[in-house]
C-alpha positions in Angstrom: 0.0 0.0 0.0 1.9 3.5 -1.0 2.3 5.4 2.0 4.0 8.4 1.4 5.9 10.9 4.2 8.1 13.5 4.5 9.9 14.6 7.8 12.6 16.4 9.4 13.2 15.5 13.0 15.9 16.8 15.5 17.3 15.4 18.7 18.7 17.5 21.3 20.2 21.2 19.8 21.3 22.3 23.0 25.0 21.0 22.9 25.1 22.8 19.3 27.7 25.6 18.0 26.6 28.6 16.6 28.0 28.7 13.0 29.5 32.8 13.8 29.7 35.1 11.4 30.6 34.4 8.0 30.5 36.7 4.7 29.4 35.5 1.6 30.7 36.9 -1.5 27.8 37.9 -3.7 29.8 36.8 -6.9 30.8 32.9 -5.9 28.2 32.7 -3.5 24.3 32.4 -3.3 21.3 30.9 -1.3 23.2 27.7 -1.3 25.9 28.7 0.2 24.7 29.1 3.2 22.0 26.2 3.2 25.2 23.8 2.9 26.8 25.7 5.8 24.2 25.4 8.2 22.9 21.8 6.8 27.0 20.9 7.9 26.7 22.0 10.8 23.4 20.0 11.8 24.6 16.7 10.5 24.2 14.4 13.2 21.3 16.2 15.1 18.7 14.7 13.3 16.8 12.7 10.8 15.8 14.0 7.3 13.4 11.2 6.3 11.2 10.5 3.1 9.2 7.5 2.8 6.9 6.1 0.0 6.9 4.4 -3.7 7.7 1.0 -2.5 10.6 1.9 -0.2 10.1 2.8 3.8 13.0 5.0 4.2 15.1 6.4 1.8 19.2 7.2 2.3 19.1 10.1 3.1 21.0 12.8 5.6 21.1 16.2 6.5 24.4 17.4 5.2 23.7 17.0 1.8 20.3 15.7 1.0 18.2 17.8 2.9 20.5 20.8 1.9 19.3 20.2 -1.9 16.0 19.7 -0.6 15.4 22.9 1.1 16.9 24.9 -1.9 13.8 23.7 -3.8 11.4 23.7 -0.8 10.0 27.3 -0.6 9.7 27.3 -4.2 7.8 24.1 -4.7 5.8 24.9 -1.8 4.5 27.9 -2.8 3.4 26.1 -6.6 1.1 23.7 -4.8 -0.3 26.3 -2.5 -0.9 27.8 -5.9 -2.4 25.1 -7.4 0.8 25.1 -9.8 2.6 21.7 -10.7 6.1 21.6 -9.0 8.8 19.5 -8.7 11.7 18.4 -5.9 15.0 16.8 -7.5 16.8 14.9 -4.9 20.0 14.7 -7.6 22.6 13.7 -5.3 24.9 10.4 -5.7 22.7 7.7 -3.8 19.6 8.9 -3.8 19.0 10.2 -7.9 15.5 10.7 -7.4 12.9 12.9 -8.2 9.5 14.2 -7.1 6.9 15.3 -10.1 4.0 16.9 -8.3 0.5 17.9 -9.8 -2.2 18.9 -8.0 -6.1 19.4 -8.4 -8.0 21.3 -5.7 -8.4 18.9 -2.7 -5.6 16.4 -3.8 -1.7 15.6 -5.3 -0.7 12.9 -7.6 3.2 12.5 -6.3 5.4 11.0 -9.0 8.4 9.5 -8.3 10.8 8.8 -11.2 14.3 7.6 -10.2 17.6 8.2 -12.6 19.7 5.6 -10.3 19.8 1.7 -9.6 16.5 1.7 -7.3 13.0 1.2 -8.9 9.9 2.4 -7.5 7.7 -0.2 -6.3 4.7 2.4 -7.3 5.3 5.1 -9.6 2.5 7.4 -8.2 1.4 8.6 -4.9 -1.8 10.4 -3.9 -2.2 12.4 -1.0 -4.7 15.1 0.3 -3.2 18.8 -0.6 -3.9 20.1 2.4 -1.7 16.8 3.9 1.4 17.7 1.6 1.6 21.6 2.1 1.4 20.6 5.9 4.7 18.1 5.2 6.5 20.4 3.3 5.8 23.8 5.8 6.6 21.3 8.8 10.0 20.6 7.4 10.5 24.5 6.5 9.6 25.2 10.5 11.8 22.7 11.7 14.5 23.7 9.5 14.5 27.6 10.6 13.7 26.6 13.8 17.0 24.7 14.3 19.0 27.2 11.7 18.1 30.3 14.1 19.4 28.2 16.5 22.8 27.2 15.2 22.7 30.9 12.9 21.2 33.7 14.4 23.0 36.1 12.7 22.3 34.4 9.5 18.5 34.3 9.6 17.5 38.3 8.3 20.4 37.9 5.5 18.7 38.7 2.3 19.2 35.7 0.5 17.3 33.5 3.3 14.2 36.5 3.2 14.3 35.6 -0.6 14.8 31.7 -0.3 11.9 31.5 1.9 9.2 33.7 -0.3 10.4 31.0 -3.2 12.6 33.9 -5.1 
């Protein structure tokens, strides 16, 4: 039975560093930049987890799969609170899958394709809207919630305001 979900869960953040200061040069760096730094830095406080087509839990971790994630998060977020097809590529080595979304008023058809060795058990997902824009906005809370945490400074930089209205 396909059974998708979508979660990022943290342990304990009170033994974590803050990341400090850092400047970003506007020329080699962008939104990414500082997703990756602050992903880093909360490898191995928690558990980035997607489930569904076939498999229970794919391999995935913070550091570098949840950073690609979140780059495409706000954007594809906002699309299906528009009603707007959207899409999150989870490209990295390992994992080489991606997520085709379209949605009608009360519900989304998820569709997985992979472009790696692993096969989808079911190619197609269907879920309640209202269930996958609560997903998706969880994860984006849990993620600023622990990256004001480890970055403070960080959180008002222009590039973050931007990343999170899907710019």
């Amino acid at each position: 039975m396909p059974s998708f979900d979508l979660a990022l869960r943290w342990k304990d953040l009170s033994s974590i560093n803050d990341l400090g200061a850092r400047r970003y040069d506007p020329v080699n760096d962008d939104i990414r930049s500082i997703l990756s730094d602050v992903c880093f830095a909360l490898d191995g406080y928690g558990s980035f987890h997607i489930s569904g087509f076939g498999d229970s839990a794919w391999p995935l971790d913070i550091a570098t799969d949840l950073c690609v994630f979140l780059e495409q998060l706000p954007a594809a977020l906002a699309a299906i609170q528009r009603g707007d097809p959207a899409e999150l590529d989870l490209y990295e080595q390992g994992v080489e899958r991606k997520l085709e979304i379209q949605c009608s008023r009360d519900h989304c058809v998820v569709t997985c394709a992979s472009y790696g060795s692993w096969v989808p058990v079911y190619a197609t997902e269907e879920l309640e809207r209202h269930v996958l824009i609560g997903m998706l906005s969880e994860v984006r809370s849990q993620f600023m919630g622990a990256f004001e945490r480890v970055a403070p400074a960080l959180v008002a930089h222009p590039w973050v305001r931007d990343w999170l209205e899907g710019k």
